[in-house]
Structure formats: C-alpha cells, structure tokens
C-alpha positions as CSV (number, residue, x, y, z in Angstrom):
1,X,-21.0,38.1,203.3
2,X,-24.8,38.6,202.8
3,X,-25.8,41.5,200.3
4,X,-28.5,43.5,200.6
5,X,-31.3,42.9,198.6
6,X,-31.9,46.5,196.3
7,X,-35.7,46.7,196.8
8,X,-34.5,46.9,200.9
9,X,-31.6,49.4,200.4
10,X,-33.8,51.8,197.9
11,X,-36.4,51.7,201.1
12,X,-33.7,52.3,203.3
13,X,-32.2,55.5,201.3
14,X,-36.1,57.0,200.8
15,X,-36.4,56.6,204.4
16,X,-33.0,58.2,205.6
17,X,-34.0,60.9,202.7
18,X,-37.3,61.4,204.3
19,X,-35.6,62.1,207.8
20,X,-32.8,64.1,206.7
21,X,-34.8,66.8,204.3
22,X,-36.9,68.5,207.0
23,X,-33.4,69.1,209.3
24,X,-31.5,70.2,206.6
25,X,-34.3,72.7,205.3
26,X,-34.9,74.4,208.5
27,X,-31.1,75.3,208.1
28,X,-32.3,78.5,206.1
29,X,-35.6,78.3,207.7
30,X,-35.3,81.9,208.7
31,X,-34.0,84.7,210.8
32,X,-35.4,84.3,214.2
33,X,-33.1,86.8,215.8
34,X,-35.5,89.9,217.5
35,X,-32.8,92.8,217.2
36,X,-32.2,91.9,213.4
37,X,-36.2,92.4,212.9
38,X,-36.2,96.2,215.2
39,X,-32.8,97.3,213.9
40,X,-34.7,98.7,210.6
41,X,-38.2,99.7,212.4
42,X,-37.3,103.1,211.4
43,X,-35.5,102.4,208.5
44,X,-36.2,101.9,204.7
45,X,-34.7,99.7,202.4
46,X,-31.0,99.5,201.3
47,X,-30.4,101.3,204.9
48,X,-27.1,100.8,206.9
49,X,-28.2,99.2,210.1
50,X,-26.5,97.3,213.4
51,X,-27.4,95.5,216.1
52,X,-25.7,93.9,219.5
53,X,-26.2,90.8,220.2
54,X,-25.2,88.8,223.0
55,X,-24.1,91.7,225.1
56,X,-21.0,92.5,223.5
57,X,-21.0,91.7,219.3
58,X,-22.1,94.2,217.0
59,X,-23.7,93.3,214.6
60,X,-23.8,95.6,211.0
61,X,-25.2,95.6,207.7
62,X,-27.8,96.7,205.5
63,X,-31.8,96.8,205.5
64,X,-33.3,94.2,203.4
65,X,-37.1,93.4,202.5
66,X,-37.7,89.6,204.1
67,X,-40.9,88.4,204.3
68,X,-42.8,91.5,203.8
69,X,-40.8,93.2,206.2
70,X,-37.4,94.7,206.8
71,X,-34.8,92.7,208.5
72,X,-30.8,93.9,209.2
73,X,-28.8,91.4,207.0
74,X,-25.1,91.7,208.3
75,X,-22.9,91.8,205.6
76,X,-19.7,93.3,207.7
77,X,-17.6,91.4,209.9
78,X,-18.9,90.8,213.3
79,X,-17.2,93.2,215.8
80,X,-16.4,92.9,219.5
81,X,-17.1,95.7,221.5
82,X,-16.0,96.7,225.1
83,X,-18.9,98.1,227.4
C-alpha cells in the first residue's frame, strides 16, 4: 500500500480546515428570524416575550440585548397551539 507523503496530507487537512470553518461558523451566525426581532419592539430588557412561528408554535422567552438591539431568546419549551 502507498502512504501518503506528510507534506501532502498536512495540505490536505489545512484545506479541508479552510472549507469546513466558514460552514460551521455561520452555525451561530445569528438570529435571522423577523418575529424574534418585533416580539420586544415595545419591550425592555429582561422582559417576558413570545412569538408564533410557523402558523401554529409559540414561541416564549425573555428579552435580551443582541447586537445593539432587543431580540426574544426562547428559553421555554416550544408549544403547539390550536388556531
């Protein structure tokens, strides 16, 4: 069996690193979710706030400063709700 020669694998790992980073990074990339934003327009931080989202999952938690602004942060189970 051949090996590989190291100079060609350490290319190989910087490259697959190189790749990878930006995907993974954009994981916490940030909320881009409209109700989450409006939900404390009126609101001040440390405020209980909710949102629906996709017609029928409500969506609760607390006002938190993100970027300058306020943005809803769920931190209670998701909820189903009937309409």
């Amino acid at each position: 069996m051949k090996s590989i020669h190291p100079f060609t694998l350490k290319k190989s790992l910087v490259f697959i690193a190189l790749i990878a980073f930006p995907l993974l990074s954009t994981a916490h990339d940030g909320h881009h979710t409209k109700p989450a934003w409006d939900a404390c327009k009126e609101k001040v931080k440390h405020d209980t706030c909710s949102y629906i989202m996709q017609e029928n999952k409500l969506y609760a938690g607390t006002c938190l400063v993100i970027s300058d602004d306020l943005m809803c942060i769920r931190n209670q189970p998701i909820k189903s709700i009937n309409k």
